[in-house]
N, C-alpha and C positions, 0 to 999 in steps of 0.2 A: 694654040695656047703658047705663049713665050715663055722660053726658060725660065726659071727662078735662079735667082741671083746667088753668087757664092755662098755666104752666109746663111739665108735659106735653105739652101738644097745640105749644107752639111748641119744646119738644127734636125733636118726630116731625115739625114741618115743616123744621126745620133739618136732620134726618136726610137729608130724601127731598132738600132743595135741595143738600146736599151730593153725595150718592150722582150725583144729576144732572148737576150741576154735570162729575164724573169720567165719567160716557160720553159726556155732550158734549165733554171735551178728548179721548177716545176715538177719538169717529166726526172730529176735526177732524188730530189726529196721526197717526193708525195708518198711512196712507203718504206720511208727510211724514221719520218720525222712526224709529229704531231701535227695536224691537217691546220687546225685554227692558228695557231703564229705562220706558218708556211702562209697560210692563202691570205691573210693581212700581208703581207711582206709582198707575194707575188704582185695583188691586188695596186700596191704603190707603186710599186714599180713600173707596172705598164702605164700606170695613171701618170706617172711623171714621163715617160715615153711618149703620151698620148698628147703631152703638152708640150715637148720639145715636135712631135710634128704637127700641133698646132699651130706652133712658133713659125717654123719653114714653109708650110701652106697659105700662109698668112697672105701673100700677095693675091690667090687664086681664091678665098673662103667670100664668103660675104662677113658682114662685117660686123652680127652678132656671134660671129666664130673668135670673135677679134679678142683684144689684150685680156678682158676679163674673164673670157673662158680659162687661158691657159692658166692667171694667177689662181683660179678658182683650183685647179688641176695639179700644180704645185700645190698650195696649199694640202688639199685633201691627199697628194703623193704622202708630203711629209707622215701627216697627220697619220694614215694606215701602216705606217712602217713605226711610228712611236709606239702604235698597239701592239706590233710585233714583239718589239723589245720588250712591250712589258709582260704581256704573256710569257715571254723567255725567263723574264727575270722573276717569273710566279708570284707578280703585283694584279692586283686587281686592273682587267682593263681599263677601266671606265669609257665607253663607247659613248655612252649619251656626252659626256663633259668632251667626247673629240665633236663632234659631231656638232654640239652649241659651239665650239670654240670654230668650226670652218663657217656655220651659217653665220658667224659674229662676223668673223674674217670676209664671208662674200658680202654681206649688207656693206659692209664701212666700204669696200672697193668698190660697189655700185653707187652707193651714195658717193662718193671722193669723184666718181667719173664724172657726177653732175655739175660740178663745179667748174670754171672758167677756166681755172688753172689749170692744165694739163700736171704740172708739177708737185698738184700737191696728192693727186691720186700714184705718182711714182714713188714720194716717200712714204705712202700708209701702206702700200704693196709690200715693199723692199725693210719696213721695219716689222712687217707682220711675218714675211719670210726668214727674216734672220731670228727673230725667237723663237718662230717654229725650227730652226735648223741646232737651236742651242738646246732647245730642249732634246732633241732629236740626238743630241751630242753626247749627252749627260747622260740619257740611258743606254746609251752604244758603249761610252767607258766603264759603267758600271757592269755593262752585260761582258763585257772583257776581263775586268778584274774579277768577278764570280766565276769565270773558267778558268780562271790563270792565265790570260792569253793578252797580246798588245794588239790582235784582231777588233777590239775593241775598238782603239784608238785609230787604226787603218779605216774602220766603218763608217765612225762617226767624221775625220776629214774627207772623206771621198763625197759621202754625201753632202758637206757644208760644200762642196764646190760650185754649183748650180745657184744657190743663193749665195758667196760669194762673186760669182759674176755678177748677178744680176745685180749686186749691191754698187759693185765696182760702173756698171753701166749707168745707173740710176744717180750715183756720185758725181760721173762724170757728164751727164746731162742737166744733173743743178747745180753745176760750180758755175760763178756768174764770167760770162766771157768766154763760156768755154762749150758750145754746142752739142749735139750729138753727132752733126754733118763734120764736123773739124775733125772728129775722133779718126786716124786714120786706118783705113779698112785692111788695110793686109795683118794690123798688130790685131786688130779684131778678130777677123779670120780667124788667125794663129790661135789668140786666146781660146775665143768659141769651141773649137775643133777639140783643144786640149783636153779647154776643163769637162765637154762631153764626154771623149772619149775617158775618161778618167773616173768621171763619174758613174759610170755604165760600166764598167771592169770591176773598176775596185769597190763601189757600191755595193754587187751583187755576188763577188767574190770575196769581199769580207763577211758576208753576211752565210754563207755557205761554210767557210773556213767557223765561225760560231757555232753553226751548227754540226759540224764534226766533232767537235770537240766536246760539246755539247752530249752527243749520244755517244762518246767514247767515256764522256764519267761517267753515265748511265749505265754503261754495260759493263764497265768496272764496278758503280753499287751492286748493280746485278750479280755479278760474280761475286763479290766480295758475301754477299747477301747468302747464295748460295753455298760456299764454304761454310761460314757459319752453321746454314741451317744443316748440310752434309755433317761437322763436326758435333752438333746435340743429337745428331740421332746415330752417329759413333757411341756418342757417348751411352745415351739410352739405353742401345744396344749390349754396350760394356758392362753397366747398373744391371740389367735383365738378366744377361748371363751370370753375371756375380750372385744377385738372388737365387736366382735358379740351382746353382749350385751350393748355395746355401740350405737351400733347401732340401734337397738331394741327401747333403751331408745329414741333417737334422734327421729325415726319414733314417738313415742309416743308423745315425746313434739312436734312434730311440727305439728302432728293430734291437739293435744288440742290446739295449737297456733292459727289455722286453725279453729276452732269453737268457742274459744273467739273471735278469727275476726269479724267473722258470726253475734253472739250474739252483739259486740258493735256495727255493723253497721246498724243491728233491730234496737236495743235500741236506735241508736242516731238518726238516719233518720226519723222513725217512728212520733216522736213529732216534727223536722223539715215540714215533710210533714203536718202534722194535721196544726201545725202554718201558713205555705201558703195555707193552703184549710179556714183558720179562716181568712185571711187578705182577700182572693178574695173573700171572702165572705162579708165581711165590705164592700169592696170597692164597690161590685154589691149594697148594701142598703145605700152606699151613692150617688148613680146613682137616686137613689130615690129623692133626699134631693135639697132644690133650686138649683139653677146653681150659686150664690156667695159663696157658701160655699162648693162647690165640688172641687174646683181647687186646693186650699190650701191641703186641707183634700186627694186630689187622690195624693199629691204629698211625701207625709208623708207616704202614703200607699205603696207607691212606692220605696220608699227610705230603707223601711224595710222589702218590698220583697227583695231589693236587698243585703242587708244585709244577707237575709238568702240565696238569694244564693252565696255570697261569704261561707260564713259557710260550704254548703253542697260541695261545689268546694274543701274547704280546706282537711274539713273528705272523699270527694273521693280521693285525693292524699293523703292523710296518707297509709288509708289504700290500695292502688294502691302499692303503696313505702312498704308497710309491708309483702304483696300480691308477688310482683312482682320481690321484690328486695332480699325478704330475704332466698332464697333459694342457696345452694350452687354448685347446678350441674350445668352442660357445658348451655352453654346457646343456643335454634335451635334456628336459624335463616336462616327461609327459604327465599325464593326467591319471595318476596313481592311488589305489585302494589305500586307506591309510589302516583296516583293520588286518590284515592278512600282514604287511608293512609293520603293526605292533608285536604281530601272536611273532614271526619270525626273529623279532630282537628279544623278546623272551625266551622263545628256544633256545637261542646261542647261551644265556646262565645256567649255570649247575640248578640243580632241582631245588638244594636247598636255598639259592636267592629269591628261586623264582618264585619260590611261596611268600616272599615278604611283598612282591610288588604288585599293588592292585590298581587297577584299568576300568576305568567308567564306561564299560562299553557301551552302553544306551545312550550315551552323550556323544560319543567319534562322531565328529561331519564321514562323511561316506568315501571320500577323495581330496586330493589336492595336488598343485602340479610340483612335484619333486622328482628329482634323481634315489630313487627306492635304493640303491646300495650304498649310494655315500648318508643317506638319512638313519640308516641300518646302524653306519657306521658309528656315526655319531651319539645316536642313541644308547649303541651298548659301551661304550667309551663316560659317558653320563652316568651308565647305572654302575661300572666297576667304580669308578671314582669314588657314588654312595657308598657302595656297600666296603670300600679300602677306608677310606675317610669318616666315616661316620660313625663310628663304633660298633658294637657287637649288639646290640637291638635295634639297630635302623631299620626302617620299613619305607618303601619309596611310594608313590603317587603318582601316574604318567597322567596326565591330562590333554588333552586337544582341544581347542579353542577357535571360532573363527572372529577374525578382527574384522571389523567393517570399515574405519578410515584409517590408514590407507588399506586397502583389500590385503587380506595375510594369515595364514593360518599360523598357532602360537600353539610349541610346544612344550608343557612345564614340566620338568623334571623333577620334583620336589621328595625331600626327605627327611627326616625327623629326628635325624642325628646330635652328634652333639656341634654340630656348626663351625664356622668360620672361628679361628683365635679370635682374643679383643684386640679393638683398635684395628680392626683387619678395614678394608677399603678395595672396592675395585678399582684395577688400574687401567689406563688407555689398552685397549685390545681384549678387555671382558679378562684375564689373567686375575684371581685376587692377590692381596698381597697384605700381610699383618701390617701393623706401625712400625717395624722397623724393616719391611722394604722384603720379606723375605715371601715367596710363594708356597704355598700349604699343597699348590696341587701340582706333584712332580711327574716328569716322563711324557711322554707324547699324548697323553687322553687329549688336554683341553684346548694345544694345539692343535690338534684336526679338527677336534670340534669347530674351531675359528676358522682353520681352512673350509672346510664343509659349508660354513652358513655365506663364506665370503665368495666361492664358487654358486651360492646361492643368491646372492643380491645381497642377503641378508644380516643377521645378528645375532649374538649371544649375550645375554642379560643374565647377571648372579647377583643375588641380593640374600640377605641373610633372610632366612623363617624364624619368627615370632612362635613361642618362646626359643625356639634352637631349630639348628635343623638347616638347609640352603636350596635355593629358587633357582634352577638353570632355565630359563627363557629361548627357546629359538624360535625367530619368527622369518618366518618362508613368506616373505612377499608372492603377492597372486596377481597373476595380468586381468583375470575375470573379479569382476564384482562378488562373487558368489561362489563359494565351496560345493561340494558335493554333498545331497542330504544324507545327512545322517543316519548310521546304519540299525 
């Protein structure tokens, strides 16, 4: 076999140093970098290797190995290293549109070859190579400026050099007068050698240097990413403990809430009780005393037991309403007798009220779902109101009612008094209020009451009774269709 000629034998070392060149950035990226842009990239590489030692074996090949292979080989170089870029640059590949664009490219050079002209298959070659190498250009600077780097610009000239020769050679075999045999072969040489070795260096080592760069912003989002998400759950963390001891604190205060309770209602009952064990005790030693002087004197006695138990009535709703009311969870309300629920708010009046109020007991539905002590509450907060307000022959009426839309048991409190002033009117929050704005019903009754129905879902409804007289309404919304039957 005779040697191959200078030219040649440096195309086929420029071939293998290239082809090399691409598995060494191969074996050095493959789990550094994303596989699809790497194996397009490597993929060109060797294919343009493969074509510079097609180029040097060219004396030894037969002669369908010949010129149209290599341009086919170039060509489709390019072409797999522009998919590269653009994968890089997170563009849509488009694989099919390279793919028509190389089989456009091999037709026109096989058709071009059939023609007489030798020359006009050099210039379809050498202008299909230089728009593949400018397109090849334009994503190589773009892929530079999206990393901040001029690797860009070092990628995109290293690879125009290969179809800069080749444009250079092709020039200088169509200028008229001017051969390709005249060209003389040591500047050839020179060239060849250069723009291979050049191309194969800087080609494959600008494109390495992208990619460093590449995963060093990567791993700065990363980090960056990281921080942040370290910093919300500092933070989180921060909120948690702050509730936490929020809460903490709240158990505390309303522990001690909960024993100053305790402590004022020793302290205040205590000397209430001793003062009616001191009255009923007077009153036994004036049982002693003539019979003209007891009437007067038990009436007086009388008059200031009851005094003290208005007082003791008041301080149990206070602290009933502080007890009862001031807690801020869901409120149970179970599934409660409502007659045992009546007879107990009747026990709580003096004997002489409790004969004025009459109870349709054959009528009570049998249950409903309430809180039994705050409904207790309410209740006797209702009938002191009657019987404070309404004069000195009021008789009240408790009725129980069950509503059907929306489901709700309806409690009336009704009394036969002398009623609301004229011109009276209810106001926003069930409160009455005469025509000039003043409220009839003082001190905390009708305030709970309103706490009471509002801790209940519910409502309180006052309307005046025809001829005289007034309607307290509370309606206890019900999750069940259906009340308890009737007792």
């Amino acid at each position: 076999m005779p040697p191959l000629p200078p030219l040649q034998t440096t195309a086929l070392v420029a071939g293998v140093l290239y082809g090399a060149l691409a598995l060494t950035l191969w074996l050095l990226l493959r789990r550094r970098h994303p596989l699809v842009p790497l194996s397009l990239w490597v993929a060109g590489a060797v294919l343009a290797g493969v074509a510079l030692a097609l180029l040097g074996l060219h004396p030894l090949l037969p002669a369908w190995l010949g010129a149209g292979l290599v341009f086919e080989c170039l060509l489709g170089a390019m072409l797999l290293r522009i998919l590269a870029l653009r994968v890089e640059l997170a563009q849509p590949s488009r694989p099919a549109l390279a793919l028509s664009a190389w089989l456009l490219g091999s037709a026109i050079d096989h058709a071009a070859s059939l023609l007489p002209q030798p020359s006009v298959r050099l210039l379809c070659s050498a202008v299909m190579l230089v728009a593949a190498a400018l397109v090849f250009a334009r994503h190589a600077v773009a892929l530079g400026r999206a990393l901040g780097s001029r690797f860009g610009h070092g990628l995109a000239a290293a690879e125009s050099l290969l179809a800069l020769a080749i444009v250079l050679r092709t020039a200088a075999m169509l200028l008229p007068g001017a051969p390709g045999a005249a060209i003389n072969p040591a500047w050839e040489l020179v060239a060849a050698v250069a723009l291979a070795v050049l191309a194969a260096l800087f080609g494959n080592l600008g494109y390495l240097g992208l990619v460093l760069l590449h995963s060093r912003a990567a791993e700065q989002t990363a980090s960056a990413v990281q921080w942040a998400e370290r910093l919300r759950r500092e933070a989180a963390e921060d909120r948690t403990a702050s509730l936490r001891d929020l809460l903490h604190q709240r158990d505390a205060l309303a522990g001690e809430r909960d024993q100053l309770l305790k402590l004022l209602a020793h302290e205040i009952r205590q000397p209430l009780h001793n003062a009616s064990g001191a009255l009923q005790a007077a009153r036994a030693t004036l049982g002693e005393l003539g019979a003209d002087r007891l009437p007067r004197a038990s009436e007086r006695l009388q008059r200031a037991q009851g005094v003290l138990a208005e007082v003791r009535s008041v301080l149990d709703n206070t602290l009933a309403a502080a007890n009862l009311l001031g807690g801020g969870d869901a409120l149970y309300m179970p599934d409660t007798a409502l007659m045992p629920l009546l007879q107990q708010v009747l026990a709580d009046l003096p004997e002489a009220q409790r004969r004025l109020v009459r109870v349709p007991w054959r009528e009570l539905p049998g249950s409903a779902e309430l809180e039994a002590g705050l409904v207790r509450l309410a209740l006797r907060n209702l009938l002191r109101n009657a019987f404070s307000h309404g004069g000195p022959a009021v008789s009240v009426l408790i009725q129980c009612e069950h509503q059907a839309v929306p489901p709700a048991l309806v409690i009336s409190v009704i009394d036969d008094g002398v009623g609301p002033p004229p011109g009276w009117q209810p106001a926003a929050g069930g409160r009455p209020r005469d025509a000039a704005g003043r409220s009839p019903a003082r001190g905390l009754g009708l305030h709970i009451v309103r706490e009471v129905m509002a801790r209940h879902g519910g409502s309180l409804r006052l309307q005046p009774r025809q001829p005289h007289g007034l309607v307290a309404r509370l309606v206890f919304p019900q999750q069940h269709s259906a009340l308890g039957a009737a007792a």
